[in-house]
N, C-alpha and C positions, 0 to 999 in steps of 0.2 A: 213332596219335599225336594230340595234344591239337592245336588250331588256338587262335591268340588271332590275334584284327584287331583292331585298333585303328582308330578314326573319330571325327571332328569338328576334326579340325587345319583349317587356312586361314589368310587375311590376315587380319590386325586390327591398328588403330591404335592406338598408344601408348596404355594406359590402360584397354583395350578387355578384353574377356571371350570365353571361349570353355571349353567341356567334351567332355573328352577321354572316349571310352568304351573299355573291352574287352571284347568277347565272347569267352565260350572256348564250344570246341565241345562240352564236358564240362563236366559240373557239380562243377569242383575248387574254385573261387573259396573257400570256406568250408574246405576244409583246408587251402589254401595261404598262405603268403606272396606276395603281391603285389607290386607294382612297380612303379613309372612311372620308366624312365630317359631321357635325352635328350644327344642327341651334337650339338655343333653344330662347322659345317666347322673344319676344321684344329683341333678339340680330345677329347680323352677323353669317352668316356661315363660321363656322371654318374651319380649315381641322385639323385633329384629327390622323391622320396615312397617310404613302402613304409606296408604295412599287414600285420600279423601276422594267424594267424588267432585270435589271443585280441584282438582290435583294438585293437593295441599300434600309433602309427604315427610314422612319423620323418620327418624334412625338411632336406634340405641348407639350411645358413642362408639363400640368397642368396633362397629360394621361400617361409620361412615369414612366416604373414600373409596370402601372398596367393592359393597353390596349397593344397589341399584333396584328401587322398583318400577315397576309401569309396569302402565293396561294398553290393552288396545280393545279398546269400547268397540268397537267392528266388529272384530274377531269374536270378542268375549273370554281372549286369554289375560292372566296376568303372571308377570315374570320376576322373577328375582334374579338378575344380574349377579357371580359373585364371582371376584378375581381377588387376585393375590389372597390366597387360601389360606389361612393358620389352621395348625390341629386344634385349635378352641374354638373353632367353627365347626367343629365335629359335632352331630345333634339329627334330633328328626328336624327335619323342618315341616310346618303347618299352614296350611293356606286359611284364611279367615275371612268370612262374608258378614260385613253386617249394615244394618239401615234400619235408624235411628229416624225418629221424628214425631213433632210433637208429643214431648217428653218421653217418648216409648220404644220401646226396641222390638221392630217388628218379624226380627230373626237375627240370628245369631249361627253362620254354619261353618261346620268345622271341616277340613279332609282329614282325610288319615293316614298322613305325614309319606315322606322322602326321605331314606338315612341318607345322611351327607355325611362323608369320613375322608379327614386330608389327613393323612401321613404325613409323619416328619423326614 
């Protein structure tokens, strides 16, 4: 089974920056769909960015502007960029692997999460 950790969550002050990484233990980053989702207490997990592997990439509106994804298929990291911080970017965040095809989902992998928490 594939391993994803996610790393670089912490404290930061309203305004403030921080880059989220994922490592997978396998070098899928380049066939998959990627992911950054984030749950924060008492609400749904969102999805917050994704990245196709044709680098097609989307954004929940509340993140665009100021969260960023990309991979670097080499490496086999993928990052989430986030600047100008609000406290409702407070959450875990989730790194998410999956690849789809031929009508089928031939995995689905989750990490287990980054708290991320900006102060006001």
């Amino acid at each position: 089974q594939v391993q994803l950790v996610e790393s670089g969550g912490g404290l930061v002050q309203t305004g403030g920056s921080l880059r989220l990484s994922c490592a997978a233990s396998a070098r899928i980053v380049s066939i998959s769909v990627m992911g950054w989702y984030r749950q924060a207490p008492g609400k749904q997990r969102e999805l917050v960015a994704r990245i196709t592997n044709g680098d097609n990439t989307n954004y929940t509106v509340s993140v665009k502007g100021r969260l960023i994804i990309s991979r670097d298929n080499a490496k086999n990291p993928v990052y989430l960029q986030m600047n100008s911080l609000k406290p409702e970017d407070t959450a875990v965040y989730y790194c998410n692997a999956v690849f789809e095809r031929y009508g089928r989902t031939w995995y689905d992998y989750w990490g287990q999460g980054t708290q991320v928490t900006v102060s006001s």
